[in-house]
N, C-alpha and C positions, 0 to 999 in steps of 0.2 A: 798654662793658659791664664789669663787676665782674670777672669770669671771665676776661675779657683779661688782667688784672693778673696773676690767678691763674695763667697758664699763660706769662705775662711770666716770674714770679719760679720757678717750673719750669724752665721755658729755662734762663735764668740761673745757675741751679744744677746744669748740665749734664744733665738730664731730657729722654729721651726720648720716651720710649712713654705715651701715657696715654689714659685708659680715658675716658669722661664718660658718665654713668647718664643718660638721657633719660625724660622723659613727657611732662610738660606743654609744649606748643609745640615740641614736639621737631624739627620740621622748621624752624623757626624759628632754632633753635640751630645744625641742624646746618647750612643753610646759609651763616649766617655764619661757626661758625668751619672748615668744612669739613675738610678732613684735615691740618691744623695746619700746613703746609709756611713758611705766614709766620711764623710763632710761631718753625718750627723743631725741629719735633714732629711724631711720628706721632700723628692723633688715630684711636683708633677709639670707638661707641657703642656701649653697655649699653642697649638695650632695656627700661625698666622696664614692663609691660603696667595694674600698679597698684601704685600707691606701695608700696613696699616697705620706708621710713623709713632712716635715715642709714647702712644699712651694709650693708642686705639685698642692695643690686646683685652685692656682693661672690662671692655665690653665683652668680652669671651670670657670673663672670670667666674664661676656660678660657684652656689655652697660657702661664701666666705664665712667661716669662725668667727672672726674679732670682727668687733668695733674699730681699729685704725687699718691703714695698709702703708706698708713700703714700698716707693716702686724706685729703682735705681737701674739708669743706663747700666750696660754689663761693658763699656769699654772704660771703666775710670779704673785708679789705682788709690784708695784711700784710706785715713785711718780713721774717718769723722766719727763723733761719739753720736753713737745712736741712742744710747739711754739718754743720753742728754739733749737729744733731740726731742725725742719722744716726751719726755717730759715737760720741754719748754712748749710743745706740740698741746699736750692737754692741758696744763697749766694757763695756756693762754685761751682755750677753747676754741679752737682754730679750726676753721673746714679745712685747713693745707695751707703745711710747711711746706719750704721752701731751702735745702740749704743753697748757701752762697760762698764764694770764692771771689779773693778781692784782684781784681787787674789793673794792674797801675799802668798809665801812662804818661811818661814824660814828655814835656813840650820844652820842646828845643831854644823860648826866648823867654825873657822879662812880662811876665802880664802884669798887666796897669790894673791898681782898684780905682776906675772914677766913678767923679761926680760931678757929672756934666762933662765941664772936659777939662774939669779939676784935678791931678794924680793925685790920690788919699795915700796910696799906697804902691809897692809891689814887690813880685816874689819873684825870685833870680831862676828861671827854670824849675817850674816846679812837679811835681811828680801827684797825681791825682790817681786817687785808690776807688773803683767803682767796682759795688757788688754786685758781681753776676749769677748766673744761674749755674748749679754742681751740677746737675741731673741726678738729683737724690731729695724725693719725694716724700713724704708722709701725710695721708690724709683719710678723714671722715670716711669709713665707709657708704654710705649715703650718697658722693659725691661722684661714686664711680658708675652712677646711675644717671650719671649727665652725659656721660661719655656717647657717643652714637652707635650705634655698629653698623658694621661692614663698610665703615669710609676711614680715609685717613685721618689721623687725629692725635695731635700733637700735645704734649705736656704744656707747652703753650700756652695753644689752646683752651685748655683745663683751666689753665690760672686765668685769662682773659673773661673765660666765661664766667669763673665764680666769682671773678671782680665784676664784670655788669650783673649778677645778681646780687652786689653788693654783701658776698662773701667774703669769709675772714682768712684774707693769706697774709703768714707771715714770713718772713726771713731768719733761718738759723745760719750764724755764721760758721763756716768751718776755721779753727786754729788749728789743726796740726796738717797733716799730708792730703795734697790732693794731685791728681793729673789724669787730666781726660786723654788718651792715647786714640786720636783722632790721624796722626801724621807718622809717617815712620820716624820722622825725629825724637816724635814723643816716646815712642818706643824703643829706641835706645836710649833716649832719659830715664826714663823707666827701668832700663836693665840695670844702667846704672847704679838710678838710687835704689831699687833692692837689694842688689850686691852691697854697696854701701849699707845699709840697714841690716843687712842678714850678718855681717860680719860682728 
């Protein structure tokens, strides 16, 4: 399962404690992965009673330990460095990172650089790299106190809001593996490149 990886590369990254938002098949979840002792983790569940969307769980979280939090979709497949995150995280003193993945698009003709309706320039089809959003989180504890309960409330959201309180979000880039397995294609992408990678 997807989420095994997910709680793999947590391990791995000396990660303890972690939280996982249930609804759907929630019994199903929890008895596989149980109280994470294989993993190497304490796992406990977040009860979501109706979707609550990417970040509302957050408001269900009580007792947090640390000072930061991780919160990461459980559908991605990645190898993103989270020490390196974290650090760039408190190094920059940030309410909430942000990591990013770049999506390029290519456009099919010649754009013109004018000036007025001067040509200065132009680039033969060019291919334009925009960093989007991983759904992989790290933030202020503090911040999770913005969250609302009992409504839905998106990761978003979150950034939206602590940018009109003129909070500090920034962007970490991912360089190595990323894939959100949103589509069944992504999913046999996915089998893929792990069979590739596992070999």
């Amino acid at each position: 399962p997807i989420i095994e990886h997910t709680l793999g590369l947590l391990s791995r990254f000396g990660i303890q404690h972690v939280a996982i938002s249930v609804n759907y098949l929630r019994e199903r979840i929890m008895e596989h992965l149980g109280d994470g002792e294989r993993f190497g983790l304490r796992i406990r569940y977040v009860h979501e009673d109706a979707p609550l969307g990417t970040a509302g769980a957050l408001a269900l979280l009580d007792s947090m330990r640390h000072e930061a939090l991780l919160m990461m979709n459980s559908d991605l497949l990645t190898d993103v460095a989270l020490d390196r995150m974290y650090k760039r995280f408190r190094e920059a003193d940030a309410d909430l990172a942000v990591a990013t993945t770049d999506h390029h698009v290519s456009l099919p003709y010649a754009v013109m650089d004018l000036e007025g309706d001067r040509v200065r320039a132009f680039r033969e089809k060019p291919s334009i790299a925009y960093p989007c959003n991983a759904g992989i989180y790290m933030m202020k504890r503090d911040v999770t106190g913005q969250v609302p309960s009992g409504t839905a409330y998106n990761a978003t959201d979150l950034i939206q809001d602590l940018l009109d309180r003129q909070g500090k979000v920034i962007a970490f880039p991912i360089t190595g593996y990323w894939l959100d397995i949103g589509k069944h294609e992504d999913l046999q992408r996915a089998r893929r490149d792990h069979g590739q990678r596992s070999a």
